[in-house]
Backbone bond lengths (Angstrom), bond angles and torsions (degrees), N, CA, C in turn:
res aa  C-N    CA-C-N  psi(-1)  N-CA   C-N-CA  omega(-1)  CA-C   N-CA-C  phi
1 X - - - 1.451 - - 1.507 109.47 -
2 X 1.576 112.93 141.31 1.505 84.80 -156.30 2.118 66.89 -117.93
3 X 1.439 99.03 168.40 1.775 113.26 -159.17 1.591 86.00 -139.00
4 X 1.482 102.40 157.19 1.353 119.74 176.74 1.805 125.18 -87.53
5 X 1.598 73.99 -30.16 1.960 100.47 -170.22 1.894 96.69 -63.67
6 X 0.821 99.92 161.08 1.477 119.53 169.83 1.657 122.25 -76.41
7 X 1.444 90.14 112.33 1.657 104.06 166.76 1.456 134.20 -36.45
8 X 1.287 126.69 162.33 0.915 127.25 150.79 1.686 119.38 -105.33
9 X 1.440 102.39 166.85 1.800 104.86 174.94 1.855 101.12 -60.03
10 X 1.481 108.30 157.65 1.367 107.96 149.58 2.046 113.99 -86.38
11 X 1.410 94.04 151.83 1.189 97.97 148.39 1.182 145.51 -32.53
12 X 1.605 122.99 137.21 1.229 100.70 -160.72 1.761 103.55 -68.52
13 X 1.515 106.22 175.25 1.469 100.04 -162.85 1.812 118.63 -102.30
14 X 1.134 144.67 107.71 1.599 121.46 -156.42 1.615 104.16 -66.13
15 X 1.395 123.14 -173.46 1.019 140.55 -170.64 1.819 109.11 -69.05
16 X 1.523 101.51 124.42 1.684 103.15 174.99 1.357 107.84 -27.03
17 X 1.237 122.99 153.63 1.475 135.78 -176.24 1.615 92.54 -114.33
18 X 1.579 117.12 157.35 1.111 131.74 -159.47 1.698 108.29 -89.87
19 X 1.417 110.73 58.33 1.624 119.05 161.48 1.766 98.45 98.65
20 X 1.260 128.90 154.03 1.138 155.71 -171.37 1.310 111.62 -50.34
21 X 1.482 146.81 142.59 1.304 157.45 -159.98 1.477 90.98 -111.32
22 X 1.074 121.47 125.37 1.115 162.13 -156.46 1.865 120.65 -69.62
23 X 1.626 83.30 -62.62 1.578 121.74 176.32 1.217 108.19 -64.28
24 X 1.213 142.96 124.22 1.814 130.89 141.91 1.303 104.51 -54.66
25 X 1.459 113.24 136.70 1.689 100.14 177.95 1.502 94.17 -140.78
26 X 1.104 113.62 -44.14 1.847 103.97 -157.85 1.501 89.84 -144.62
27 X 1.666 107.82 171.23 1.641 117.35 155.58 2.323 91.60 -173.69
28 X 1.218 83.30 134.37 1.252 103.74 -167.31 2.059 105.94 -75.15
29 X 1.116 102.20 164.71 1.470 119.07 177.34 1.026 126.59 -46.83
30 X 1.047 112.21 -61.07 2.096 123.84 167.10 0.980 115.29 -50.20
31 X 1.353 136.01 22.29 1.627 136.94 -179.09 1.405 124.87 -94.15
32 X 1.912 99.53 -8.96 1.437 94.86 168.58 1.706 134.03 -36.91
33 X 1.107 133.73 119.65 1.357 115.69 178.78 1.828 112.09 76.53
34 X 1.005 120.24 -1.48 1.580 104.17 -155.28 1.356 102.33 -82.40
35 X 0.951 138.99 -9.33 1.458 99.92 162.92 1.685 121.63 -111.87
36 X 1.270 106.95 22.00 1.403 102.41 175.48 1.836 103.87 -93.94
37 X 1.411 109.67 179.76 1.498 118.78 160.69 1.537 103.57 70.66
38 X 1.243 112.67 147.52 1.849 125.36 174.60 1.766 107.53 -54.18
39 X 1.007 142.83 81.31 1.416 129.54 158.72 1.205 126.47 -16.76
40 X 1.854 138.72 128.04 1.404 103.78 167.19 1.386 125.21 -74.22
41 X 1.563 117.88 154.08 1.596 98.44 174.16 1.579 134.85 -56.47
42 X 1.292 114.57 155.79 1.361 138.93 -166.51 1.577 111.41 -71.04
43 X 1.265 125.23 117.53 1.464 147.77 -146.86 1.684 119.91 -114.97
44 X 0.489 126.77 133.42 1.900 126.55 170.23 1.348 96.15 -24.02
45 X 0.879 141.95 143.01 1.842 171.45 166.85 1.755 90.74 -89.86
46 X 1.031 94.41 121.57 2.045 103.34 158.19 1.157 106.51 -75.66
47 X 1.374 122.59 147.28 1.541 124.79 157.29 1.423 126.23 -28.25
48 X 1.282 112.70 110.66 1.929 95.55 168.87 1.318 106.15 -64.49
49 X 1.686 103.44 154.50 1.405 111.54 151.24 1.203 118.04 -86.04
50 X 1.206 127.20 58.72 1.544 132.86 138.82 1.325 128.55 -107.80
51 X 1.328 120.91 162.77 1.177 111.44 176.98 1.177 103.25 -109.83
52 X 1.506 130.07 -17.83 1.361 142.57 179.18 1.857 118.71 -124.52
53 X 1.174 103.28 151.71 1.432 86.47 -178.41 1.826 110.88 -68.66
54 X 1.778 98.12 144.21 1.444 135.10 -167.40 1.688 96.54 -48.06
55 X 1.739 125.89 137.12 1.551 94.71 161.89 1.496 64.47 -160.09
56 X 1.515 101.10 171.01 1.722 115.41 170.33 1.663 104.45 -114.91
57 X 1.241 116.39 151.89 1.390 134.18 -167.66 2.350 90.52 20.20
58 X 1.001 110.83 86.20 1.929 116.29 -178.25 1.257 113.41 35.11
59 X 1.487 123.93 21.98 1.917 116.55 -172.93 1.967 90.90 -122.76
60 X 1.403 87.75 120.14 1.410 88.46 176.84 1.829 119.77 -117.47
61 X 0.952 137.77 -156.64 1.567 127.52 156.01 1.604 115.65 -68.49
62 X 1.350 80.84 -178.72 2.021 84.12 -166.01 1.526 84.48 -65.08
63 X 1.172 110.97 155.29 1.635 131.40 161.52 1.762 113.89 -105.68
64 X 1.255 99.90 -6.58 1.591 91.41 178.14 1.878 105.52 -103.64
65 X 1.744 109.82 -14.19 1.543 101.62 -178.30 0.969 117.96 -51.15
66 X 1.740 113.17 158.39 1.365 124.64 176.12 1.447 99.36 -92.32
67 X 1.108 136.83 -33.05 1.669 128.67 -161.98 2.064 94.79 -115.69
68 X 1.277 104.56 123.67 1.110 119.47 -172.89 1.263 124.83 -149.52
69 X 1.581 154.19 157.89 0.958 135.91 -178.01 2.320 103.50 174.68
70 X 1.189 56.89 126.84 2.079 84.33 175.85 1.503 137.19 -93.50
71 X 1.617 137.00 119.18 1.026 114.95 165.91 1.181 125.72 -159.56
72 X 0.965 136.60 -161.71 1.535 138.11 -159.02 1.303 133.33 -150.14
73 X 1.679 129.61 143.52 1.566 128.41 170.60 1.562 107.05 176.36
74 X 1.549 92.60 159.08 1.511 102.09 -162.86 1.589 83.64 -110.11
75 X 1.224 97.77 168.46 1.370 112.67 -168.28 1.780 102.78 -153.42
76 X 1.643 93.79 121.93 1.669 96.67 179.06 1.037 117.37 -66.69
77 X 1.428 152.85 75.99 1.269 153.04 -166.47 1.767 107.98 -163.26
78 X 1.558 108.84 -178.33 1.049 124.07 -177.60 1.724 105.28 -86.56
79 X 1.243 143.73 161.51 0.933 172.66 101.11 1.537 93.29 10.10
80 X 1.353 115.83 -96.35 1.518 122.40 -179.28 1.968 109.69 -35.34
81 X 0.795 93.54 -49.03 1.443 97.46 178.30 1.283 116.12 -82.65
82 X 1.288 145.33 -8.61 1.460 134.15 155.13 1.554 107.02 -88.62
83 X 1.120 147.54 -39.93 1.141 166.25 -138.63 1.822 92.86 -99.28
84 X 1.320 128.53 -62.08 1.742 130.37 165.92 1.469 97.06 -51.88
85 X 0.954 145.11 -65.73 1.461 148.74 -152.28 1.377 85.63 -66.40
86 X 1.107 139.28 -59.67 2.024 134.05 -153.96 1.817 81.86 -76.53
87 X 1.309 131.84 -61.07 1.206 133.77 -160.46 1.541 129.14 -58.48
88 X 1.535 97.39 -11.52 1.537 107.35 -165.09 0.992 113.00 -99.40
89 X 1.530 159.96 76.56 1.344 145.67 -106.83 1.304 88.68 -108.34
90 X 1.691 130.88 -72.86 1.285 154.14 -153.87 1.749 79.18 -37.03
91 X 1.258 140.04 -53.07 1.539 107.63 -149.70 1.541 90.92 -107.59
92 X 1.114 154.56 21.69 1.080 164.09 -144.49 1.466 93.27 -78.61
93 X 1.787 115.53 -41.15 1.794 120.58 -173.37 1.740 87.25 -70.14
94 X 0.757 143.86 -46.53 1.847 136.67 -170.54 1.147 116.55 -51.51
95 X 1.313 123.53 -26.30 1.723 121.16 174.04 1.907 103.98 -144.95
96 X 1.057 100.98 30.22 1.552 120.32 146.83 0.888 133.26 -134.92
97 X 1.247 143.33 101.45 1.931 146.41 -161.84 1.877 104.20 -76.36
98 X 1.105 111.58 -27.97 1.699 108.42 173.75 1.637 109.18 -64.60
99 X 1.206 106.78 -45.37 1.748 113.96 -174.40 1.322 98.94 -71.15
100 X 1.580 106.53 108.54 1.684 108.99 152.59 1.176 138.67 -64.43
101 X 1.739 96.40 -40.64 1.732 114.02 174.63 0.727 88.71 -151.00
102 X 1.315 96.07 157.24 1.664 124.27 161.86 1.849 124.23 -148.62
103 X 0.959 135.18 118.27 1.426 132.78 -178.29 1.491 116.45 -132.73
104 X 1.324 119.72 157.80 1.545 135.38 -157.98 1.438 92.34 -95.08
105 X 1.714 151.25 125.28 1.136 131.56 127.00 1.314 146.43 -87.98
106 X 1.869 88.90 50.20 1.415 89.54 177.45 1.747 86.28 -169.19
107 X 1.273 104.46 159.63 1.600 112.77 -167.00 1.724 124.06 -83.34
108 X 1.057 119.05 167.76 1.657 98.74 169.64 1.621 118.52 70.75
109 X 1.647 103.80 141.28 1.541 98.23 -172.38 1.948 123.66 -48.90
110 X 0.980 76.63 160.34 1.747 91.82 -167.72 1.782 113.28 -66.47
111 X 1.112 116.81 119.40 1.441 128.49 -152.22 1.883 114.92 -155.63
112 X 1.065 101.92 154.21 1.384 100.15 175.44 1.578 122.42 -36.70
113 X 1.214 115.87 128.35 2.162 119.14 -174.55 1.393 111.81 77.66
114 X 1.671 122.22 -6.89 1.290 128.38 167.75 1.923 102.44 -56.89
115 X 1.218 119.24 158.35 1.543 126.06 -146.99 1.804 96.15 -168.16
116 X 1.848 97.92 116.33 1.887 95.16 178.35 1.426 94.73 -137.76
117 X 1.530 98.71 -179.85 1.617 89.08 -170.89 1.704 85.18 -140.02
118 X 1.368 106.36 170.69 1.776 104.94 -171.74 1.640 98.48 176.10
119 X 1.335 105.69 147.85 1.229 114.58 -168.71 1.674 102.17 -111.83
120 X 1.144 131.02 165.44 1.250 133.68 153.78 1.417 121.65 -141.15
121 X 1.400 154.07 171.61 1.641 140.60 161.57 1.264 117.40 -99.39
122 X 1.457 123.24 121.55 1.275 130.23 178.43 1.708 120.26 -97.55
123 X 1.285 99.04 93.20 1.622 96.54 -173.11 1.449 113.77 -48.30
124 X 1.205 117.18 174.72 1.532 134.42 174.72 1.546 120.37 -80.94
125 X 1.440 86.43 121.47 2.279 91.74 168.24 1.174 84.75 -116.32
126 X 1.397 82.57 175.15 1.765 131.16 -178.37 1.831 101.83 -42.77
127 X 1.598 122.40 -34.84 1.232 119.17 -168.62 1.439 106.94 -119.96
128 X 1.469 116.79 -4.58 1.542 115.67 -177.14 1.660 106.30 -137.21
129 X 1.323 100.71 153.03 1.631 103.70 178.51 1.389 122.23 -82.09
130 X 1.366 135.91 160.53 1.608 121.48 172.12 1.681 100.53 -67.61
131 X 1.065 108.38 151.75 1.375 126.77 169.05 1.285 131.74 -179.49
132 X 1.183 131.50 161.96 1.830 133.11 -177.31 1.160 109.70 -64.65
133 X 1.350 142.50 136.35 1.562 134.04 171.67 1.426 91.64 -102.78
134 X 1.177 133.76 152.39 1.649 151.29 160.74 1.325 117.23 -116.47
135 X 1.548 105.69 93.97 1.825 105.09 -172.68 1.075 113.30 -96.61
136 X 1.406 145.67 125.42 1.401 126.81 -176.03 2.275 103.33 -114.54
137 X 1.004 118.41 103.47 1.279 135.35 -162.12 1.529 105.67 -91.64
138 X 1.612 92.85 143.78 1.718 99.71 -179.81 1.533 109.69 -134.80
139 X 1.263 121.80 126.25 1.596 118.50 -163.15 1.658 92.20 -80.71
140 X 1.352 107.68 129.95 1.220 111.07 -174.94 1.774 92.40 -106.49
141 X 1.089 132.14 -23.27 1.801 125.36 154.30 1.334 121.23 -137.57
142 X 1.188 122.03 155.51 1.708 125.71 170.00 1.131 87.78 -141.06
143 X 1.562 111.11 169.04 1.471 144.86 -176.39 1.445 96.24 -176.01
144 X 1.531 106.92 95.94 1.411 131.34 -177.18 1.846 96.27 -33.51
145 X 1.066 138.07 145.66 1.681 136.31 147.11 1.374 83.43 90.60
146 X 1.286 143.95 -50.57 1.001 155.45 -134.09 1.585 128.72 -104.16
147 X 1.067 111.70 -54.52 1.655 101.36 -176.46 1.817 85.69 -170.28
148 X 1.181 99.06 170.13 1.537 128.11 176.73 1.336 118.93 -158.28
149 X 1.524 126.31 120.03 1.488 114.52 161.52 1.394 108.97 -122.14
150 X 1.428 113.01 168.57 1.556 126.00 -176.10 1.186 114.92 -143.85
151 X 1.332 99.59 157.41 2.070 97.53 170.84 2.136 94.10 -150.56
152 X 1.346 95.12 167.29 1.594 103.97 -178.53 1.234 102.28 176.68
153 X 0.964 134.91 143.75 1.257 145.72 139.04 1.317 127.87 -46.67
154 X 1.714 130.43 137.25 1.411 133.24 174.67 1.201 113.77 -127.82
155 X 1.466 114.46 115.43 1.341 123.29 169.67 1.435 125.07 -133.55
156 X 1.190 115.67 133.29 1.589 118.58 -165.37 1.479 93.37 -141.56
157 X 1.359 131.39 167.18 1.869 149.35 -174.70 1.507 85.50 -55.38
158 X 1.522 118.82 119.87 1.271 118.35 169.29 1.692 135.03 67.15
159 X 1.504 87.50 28.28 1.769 91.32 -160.76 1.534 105.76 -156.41
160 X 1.179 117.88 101.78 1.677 111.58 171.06 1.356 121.60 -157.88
161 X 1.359 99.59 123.41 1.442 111.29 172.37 1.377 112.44 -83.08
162 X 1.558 114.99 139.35 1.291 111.39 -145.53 1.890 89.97 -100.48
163 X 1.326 125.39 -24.87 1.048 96.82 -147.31 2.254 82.91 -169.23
164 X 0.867 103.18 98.09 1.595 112.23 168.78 1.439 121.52 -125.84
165 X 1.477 111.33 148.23 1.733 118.60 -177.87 1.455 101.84 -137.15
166 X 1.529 118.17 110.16 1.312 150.30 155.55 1.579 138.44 -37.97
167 X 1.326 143.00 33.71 1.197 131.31 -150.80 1.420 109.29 -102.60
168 X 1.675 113.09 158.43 1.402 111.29 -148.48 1.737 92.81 -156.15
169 X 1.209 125.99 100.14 1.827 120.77 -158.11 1.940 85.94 -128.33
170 X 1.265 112.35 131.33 1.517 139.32 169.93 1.648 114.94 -104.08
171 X 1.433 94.79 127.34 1.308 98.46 -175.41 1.783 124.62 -143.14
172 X 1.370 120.94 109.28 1.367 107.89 -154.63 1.969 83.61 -58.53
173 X 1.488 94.53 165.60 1.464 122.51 154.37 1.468 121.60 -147.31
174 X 1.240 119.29 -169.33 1.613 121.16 166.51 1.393 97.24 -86.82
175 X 1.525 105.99 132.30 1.605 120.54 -169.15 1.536 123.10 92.81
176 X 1.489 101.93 -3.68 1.121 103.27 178.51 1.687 137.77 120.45
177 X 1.349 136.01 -89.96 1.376 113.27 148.14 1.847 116.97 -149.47
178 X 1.498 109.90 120.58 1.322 100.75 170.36 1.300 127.47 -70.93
179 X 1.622 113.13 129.71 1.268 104.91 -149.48 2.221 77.83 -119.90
180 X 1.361 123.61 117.27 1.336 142.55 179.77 1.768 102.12 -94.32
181 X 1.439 119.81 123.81 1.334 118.68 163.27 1.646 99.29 -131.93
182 X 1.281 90.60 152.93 1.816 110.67 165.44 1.445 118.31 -158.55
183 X 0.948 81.87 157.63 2.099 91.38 -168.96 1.460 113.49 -154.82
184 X 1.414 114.40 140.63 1.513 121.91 -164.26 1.658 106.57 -129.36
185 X 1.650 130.15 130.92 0.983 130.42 177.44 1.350 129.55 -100.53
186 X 1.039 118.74 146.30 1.873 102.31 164.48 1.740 105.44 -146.02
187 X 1.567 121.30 156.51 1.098 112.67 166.98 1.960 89.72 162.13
188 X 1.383 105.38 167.48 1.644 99.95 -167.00 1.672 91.86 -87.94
189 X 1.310 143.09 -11.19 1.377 115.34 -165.98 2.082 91.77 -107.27
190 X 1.214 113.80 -29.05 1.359 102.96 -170.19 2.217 98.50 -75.13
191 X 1.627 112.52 -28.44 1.175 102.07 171.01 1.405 121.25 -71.09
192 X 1.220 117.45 -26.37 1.820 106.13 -178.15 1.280 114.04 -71.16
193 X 1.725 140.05 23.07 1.271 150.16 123.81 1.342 120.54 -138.28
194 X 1.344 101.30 100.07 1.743 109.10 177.49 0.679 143.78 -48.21
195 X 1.773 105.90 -46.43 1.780 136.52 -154.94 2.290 72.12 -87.68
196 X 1.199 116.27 -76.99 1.218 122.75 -163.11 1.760 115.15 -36.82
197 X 1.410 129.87 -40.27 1.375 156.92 161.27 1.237 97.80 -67.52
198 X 1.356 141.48 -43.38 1.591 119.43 164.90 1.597 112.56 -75.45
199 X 0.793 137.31 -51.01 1.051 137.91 -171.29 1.397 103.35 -70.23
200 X 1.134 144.51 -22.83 1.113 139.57 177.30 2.035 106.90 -73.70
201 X 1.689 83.12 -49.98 1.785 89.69 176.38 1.503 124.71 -72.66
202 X 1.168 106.10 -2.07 1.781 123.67 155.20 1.625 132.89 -70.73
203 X 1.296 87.20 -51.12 1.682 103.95 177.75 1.497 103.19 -64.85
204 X 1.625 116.86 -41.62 1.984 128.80 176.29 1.711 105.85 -57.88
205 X 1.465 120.39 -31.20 1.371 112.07 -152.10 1.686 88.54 -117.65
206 X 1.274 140.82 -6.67 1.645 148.23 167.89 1.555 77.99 -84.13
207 X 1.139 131.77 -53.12 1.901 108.43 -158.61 1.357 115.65 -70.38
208 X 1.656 104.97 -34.09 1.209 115.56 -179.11 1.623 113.37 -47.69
209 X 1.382 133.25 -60.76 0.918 151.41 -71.48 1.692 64.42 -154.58
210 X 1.262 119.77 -64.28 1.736 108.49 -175.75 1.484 114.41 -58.83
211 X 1.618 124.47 -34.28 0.882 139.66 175.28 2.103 117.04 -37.25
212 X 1.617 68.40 -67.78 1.176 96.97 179.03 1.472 122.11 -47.55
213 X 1.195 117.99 -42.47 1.537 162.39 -148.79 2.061 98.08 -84.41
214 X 1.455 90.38 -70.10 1.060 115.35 145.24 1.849 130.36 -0.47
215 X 1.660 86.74 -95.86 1.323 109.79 173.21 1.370 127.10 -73.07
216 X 1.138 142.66 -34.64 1.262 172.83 87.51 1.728 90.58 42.25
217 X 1.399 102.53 -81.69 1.757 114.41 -170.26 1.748 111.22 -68.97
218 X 1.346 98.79 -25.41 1.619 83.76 -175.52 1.615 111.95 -87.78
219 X 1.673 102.74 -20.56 1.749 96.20 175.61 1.605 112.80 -72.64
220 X 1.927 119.07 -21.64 1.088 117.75 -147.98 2.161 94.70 -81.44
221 X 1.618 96.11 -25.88 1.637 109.13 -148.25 1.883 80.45 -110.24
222 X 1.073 133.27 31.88 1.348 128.17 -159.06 1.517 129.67 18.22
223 X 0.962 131.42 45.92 1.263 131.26 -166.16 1.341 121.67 -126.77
């Protein structure tokens, strides 16, 4: 999803990993749009509130990706009510304009091995064509109130991220709830420009996050 608001920096980045993963395995939520359109540039990162890196029930993002990126916001609302809104996939297109579709393939609230599928449009760069990506995602942890991660694969005509990890950690505060996301990429066309693939996956996970932000406050304050 690509957002208007201003980015943050990525994380710093660990050491190249020894050549491209092979497998398609995952690609995270914020991918609406991400690689089309100018990104804004990449900004000071606020402090996380962690003291350790973020993971739900010990599963965190890849630690060996090269394209990665972190961020943050509190949100005036309830807990229960930001936490249903991230969890509810099927309406996810109703208060996200990137999500075209989205559907559950599998029944019952959303839980660990639960599996959805959802489309978004990825405009055209300089090295890729516009086209539909079709991600179909599998929560590899939840912790109800608490955290969520995901992985899926994205592939659209000329376009695939080979391999993304999703994490999503809730946290009451004063004012209400800090809501922490991060997400890590891998794949040979999003690595042959990093700085451009982060920054692109920044601008997707700042929109998200306003969206969210967004929706969150106007159901909590009725408005």
């Amino acid at each position: 999803m690509f957002g208007s608001r201003r980015s943050h920096s990525p994380a710093p980045q660990p050491r190249p990993r020894a050549g491209v993963r092979a497998a398609a395995l995952t690609v995270p939520l914020a991918l609406a749009g991400v690689l089309g359109a100018a990104a804004p540039p990449a900004q000071a990162d606020p402090p996380a509130p962690h003291s350790r890196p973020a993971q739900c029930r010990g599963e965190g993002v890849d630690p060996d990706a090269r394209i990665r990126y972190r961020s943050d916001t509190v949100i005036n609302a309830p807990l229960s009510t930001v936490f249903s809104l991230q969890t509810d996939v099927e309406r996810w297109p109703s208060w996200q304009p990137p999500v075209l579709t989205a559907e559950r393939l599998d029944p019952g609230p959303l839980r660990k091995g639960s599996r959805f599928r959802w489309t978004t449009p990825a405009p055209a760069t300089p090295s890729t064509p516009a086209t539909t990506l079709k991600i179909t995602s599998t929560v590899r942890q939840l912790q109800r109130g608490h955290c969520v991660l995901w992985r899926g694969p994205a592939i659209g005509e000329g376009l695939r991220i080979d391999e993304g990890v999703h994490l999503w950690t809730f946290t009451k505060v004063k004012g209400g709830v800090r809501v922490h996301t991060e997400e890590t990429w891998t794949g040979a066309q999003v690595e042959a420009d990093i700085p451009t693939a982060t920054a692109a996956l920044g601008a997707g996970l700042d929109a998200w996050l306003r969206d969210l932000k967004t929706t969150a406050e106007a159901r909590a304050h009725g408005r």
